[in-house]
C-alpha positions as CSV (number, residue, x, y, z in Angstrom):
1,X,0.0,0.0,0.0
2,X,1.3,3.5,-1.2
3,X,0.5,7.0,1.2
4,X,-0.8,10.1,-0.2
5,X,-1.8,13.4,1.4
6,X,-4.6,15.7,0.0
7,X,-4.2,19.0,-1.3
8,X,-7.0,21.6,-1.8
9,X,-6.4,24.1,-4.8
10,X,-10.0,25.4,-4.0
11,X,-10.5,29.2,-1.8
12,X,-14.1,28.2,-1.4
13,X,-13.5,24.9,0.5
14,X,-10.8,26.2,2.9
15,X,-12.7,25.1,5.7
16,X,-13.0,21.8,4.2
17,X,-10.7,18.6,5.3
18,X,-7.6,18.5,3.6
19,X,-4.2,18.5,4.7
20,X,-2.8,21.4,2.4
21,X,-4.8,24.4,1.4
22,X,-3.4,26.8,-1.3
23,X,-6.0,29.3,-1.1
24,X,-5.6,30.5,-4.5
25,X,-1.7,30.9,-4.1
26,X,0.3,29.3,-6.4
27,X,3.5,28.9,-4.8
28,X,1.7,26.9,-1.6
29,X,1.4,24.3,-4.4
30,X,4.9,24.1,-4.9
31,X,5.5,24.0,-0.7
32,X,2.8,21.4,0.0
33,X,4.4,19.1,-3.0
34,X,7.4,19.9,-1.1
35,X,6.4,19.5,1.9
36,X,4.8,16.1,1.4
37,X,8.0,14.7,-0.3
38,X,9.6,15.8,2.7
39,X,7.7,13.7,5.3
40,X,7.6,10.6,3.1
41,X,4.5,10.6,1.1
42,X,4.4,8.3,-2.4
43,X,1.7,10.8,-3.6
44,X,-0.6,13.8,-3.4
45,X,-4.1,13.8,-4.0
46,X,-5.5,16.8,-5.6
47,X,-9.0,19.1,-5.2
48,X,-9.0,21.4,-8.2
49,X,-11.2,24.5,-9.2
50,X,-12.2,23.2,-12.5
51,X,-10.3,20.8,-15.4
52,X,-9.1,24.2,-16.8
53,X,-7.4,25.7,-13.7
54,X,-6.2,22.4,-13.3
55,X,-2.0,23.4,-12.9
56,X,-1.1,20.4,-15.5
57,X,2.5,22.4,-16.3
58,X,3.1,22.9,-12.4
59,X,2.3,19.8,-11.5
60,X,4.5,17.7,-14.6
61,X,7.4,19.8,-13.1
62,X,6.4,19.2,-9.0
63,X,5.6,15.5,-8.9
64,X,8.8,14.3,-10.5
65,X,11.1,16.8,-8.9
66,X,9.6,15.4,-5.5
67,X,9.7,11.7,-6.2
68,X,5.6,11.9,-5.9
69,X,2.5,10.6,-8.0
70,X,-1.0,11.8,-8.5
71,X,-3.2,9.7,-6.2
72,X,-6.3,11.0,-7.5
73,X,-8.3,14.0,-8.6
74,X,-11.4,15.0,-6.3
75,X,-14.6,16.7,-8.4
76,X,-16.4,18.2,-5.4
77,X,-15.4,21.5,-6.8
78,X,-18.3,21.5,-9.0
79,X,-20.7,21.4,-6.1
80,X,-18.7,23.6,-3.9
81,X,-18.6,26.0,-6.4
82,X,-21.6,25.4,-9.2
83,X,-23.5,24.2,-7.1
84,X,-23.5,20.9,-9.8
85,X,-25.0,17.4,-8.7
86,X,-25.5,14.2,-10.8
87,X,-29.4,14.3,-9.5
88,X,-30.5,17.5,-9.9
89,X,-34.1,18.2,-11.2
90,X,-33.2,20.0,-13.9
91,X,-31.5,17.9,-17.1
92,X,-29.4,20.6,-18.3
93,X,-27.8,20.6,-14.5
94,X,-27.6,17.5,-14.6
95,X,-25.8,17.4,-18.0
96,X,-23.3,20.4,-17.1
97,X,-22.4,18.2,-14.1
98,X,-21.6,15.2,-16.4
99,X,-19.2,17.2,-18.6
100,X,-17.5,19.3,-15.4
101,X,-16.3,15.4,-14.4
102,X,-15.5,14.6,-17.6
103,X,-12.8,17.4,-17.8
104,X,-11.2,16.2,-14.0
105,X,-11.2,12.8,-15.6
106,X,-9.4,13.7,-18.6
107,X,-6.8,15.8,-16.7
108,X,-6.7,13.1,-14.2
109,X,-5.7,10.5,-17.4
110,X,-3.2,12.8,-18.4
111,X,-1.4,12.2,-14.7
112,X,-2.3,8.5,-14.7
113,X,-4.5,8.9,-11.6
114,X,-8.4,8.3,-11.2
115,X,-11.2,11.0,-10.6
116,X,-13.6,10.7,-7.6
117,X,-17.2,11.7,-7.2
118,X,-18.1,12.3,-3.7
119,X,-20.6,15.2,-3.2
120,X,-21.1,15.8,-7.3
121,X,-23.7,12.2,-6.7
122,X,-26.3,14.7,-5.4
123,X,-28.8,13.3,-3.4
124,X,-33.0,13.1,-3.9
125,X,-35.0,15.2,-3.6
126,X,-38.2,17.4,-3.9
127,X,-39.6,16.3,-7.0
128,X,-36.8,13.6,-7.8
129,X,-38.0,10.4,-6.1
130,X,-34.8,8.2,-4.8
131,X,-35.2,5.4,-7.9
132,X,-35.0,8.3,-10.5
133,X,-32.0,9.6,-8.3
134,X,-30.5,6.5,-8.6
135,X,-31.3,6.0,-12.1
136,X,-29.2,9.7,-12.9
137,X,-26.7,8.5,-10.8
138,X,-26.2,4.8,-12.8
139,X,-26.1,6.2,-15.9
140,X,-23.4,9.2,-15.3
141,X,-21.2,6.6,-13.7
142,X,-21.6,4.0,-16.7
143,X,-20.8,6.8,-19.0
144,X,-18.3,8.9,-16.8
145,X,-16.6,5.4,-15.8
146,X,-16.2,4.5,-19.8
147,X,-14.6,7.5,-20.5
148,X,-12.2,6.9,-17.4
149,X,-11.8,3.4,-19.0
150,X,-10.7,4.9,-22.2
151,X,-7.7,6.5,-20.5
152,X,-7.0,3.3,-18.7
153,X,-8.3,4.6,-15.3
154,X,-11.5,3.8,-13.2
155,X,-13.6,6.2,-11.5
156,X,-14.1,6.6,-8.4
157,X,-17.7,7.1,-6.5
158,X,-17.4,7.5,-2.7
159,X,-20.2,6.2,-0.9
160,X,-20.7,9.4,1.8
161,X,-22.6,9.8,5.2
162,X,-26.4,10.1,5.8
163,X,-25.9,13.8,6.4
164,X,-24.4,14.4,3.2
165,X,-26.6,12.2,0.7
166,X,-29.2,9.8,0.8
167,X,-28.0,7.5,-2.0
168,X,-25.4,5.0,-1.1
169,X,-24.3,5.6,2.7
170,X,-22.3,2.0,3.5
171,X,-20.2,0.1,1.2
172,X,-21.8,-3.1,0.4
173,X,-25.2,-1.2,-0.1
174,X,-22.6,0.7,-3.1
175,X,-21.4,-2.2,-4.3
176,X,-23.9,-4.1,-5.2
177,X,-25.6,-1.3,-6.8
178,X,-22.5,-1.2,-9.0
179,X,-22.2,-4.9,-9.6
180,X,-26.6,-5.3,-10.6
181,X,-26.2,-2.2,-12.6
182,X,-23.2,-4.0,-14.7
183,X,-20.9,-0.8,-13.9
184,X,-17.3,-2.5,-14.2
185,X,-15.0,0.5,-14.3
186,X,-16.2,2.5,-11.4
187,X,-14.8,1.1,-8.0
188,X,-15.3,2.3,-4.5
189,X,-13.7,5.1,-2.7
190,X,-13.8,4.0,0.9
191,X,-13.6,7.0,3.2
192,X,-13.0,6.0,6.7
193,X,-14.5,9.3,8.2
194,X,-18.0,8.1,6.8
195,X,-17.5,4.6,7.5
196,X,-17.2,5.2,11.3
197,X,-20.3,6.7,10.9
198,X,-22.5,4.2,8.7
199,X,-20.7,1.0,9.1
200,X,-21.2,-1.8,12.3
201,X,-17.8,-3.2,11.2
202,X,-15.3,-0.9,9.2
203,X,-13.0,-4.5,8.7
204,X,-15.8,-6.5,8.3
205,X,-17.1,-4.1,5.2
206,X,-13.9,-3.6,3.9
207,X,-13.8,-7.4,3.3
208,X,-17.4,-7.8,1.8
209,X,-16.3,-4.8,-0.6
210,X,-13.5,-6.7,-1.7
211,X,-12.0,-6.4,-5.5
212,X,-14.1,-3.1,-5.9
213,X,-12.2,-1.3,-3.0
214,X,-10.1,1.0,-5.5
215,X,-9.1,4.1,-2.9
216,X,-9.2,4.8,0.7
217,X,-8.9,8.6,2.8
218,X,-7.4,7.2,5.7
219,X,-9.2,9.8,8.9
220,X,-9.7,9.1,12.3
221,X,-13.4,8.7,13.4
222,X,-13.2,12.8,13.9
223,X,-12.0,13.7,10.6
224,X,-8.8,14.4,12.2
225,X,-5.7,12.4,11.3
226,X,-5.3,8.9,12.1
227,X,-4.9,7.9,15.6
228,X,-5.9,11.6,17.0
229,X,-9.7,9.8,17.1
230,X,-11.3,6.4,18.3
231,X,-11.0,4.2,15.4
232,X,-8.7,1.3,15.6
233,X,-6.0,1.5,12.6
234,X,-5.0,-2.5,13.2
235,X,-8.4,-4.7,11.5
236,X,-8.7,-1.8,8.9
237,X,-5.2,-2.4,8.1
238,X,-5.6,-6.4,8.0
239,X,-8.7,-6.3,6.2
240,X,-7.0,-4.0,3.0
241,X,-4.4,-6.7,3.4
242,X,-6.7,-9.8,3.2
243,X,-8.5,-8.4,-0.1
244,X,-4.6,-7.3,-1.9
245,X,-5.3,-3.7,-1.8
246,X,-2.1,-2.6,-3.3
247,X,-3.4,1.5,-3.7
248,X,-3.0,4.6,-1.9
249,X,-3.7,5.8,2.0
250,X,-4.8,8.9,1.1
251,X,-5.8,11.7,4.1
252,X,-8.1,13.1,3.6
253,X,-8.4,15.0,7.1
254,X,-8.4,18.8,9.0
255,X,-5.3,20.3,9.2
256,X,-5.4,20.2,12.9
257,X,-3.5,21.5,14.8
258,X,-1.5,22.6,11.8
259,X,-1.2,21.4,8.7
260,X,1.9,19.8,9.4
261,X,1.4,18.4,12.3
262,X,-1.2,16.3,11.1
263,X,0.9,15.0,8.3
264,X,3.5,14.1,10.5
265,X,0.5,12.4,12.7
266,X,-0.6,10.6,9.5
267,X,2.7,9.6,8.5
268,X,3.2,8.2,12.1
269,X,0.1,6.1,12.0
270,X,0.9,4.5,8.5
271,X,4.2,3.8,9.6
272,X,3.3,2.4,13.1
273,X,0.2,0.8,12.9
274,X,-0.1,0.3,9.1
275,X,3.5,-0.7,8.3
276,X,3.6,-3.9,11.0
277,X,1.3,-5.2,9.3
278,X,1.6,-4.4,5.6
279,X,4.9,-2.4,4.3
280,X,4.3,0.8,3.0
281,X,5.6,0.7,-0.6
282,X,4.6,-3.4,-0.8
């Protein structure tokens, strides 16, 4: 399993949990790359504006330069910002939702790294019942995931917490909505944050989810860095081992206290309660 640490490119979602946040200045890309490098990271996970502020010749220069990868691309920019969802009422929405994740998973290709949709699903409601919701939603993901596939990548599609959509909230209810609806090149993005919430048995679902496990944010029960919350690294750990995950440990958490504190947290708790069981870089 590989570690990666999340970067936010986006002013609007400075509140939001991610380790680094530019906040619209350029050279804070250039210190977070650094930064990560620094601390031992394989990769960086990104949250751009759009596909065209995406900073495609910044990034070709920072990655290599720092030894890192792209983990993944995050999409949530076009809710945070547009106000875009995969369910909205209103087709045209709907359709200018389809096309603003179709840029992040073209730049995404360009990187070799996968595009996620988290809070772009949407959710139902008023006049959208929850089986037309989760028709919209099926058929973006068997087109968005087939243009992913065309660029040798699979998409992502996080299954979030009852608070922030009404869809999918635990991961075998996901994937097996995947699996009827024949969607082959979309796996799951496990976020740990929202399994504490929805799952009886974090391991236990990790298991069920099995082969279509494709990412994970790895945060504490609080949204804070691993091991500064109640959840118990050690069976989460086993259970990605047990099903061969070999992708990233992405964290996806508050920089709390500081941003680089809770890198250096996260770092610690890969290294000491991940890597006894499963080597980092393995």
């Amino acid at each position: 399993m590989k570690s990666a640490i999340t970067i936010c490119l986006v002013p609007e979602a400075r509140q939001g949990p991610f380790v680094f946040h530019t906040n619209g200045e350029p050279d804070r890309l250039a210190a977070a790359c650094r930064a990560a490098a620094e601390l031992g990271f394989d990769a960086v996970e990104i949250f751009p504006e759009s596909a065209a502020a995406f900073p495609r010749a910044e990034l070709a220069r920072l990655l290599p330069e720092h030894g890192l990868v792209l983990a993944a691309v995050g999409t949530g920019a076009g809710w945070v910002k547009q106000k875009l969802h995969l369910c909205h009422a209103d087709a045209a929405v709907r359709a200018a939702a389809r096309d603003f994740i179709a840029g992040m998973i073209d730049v995404a290709g360009e990187f070799g790294a996968p595009a996620i949709i988290g809070s772009m699903q949407g959710r139902s409601e008023g006049n959208v019942s929850l089986d037309d919701a989760v028709g919209f939603l099926s058929a973006a993901l068997h087109e968005l995931g087939a243009r992913a596939a065309e660029l040798g990548q699979v998409l992502l599609y996080e299954p979030l917490n009852r608070y922030e959509t009404n869809l999918f909230n635990r991961q075998g209810d996901a994937a097996a909505f995947l699996e009827s609806g024949g969607i082959r090149t979309v796996q799951l993005l496990c976020d740990l944050f929202h399994m504490n919430i929805e799952e009886a048995d974090v391991a236990a679902a990790l298991v069920a989810a099995g082969s279509r496990v494709g990412h994970v944010h790895w945060a504490d029960s609080n949204r804070r860095a691993m091991g500064l919350g109640h959840a118990n690294a050690q069976p989460i750990v086993a259970a990605l081992r047990a099903i061969g995950y070999e992708g990233f440990l992405s964290a996806e958490v508050f920089p709390l206290p500081t941003a680089i504190a809770a890198a250096r947290q996260t770092m610690a708790s890969l290294r000491g309660q991940a890597a006894a069981a499963c080597p980092l870089g393995e």
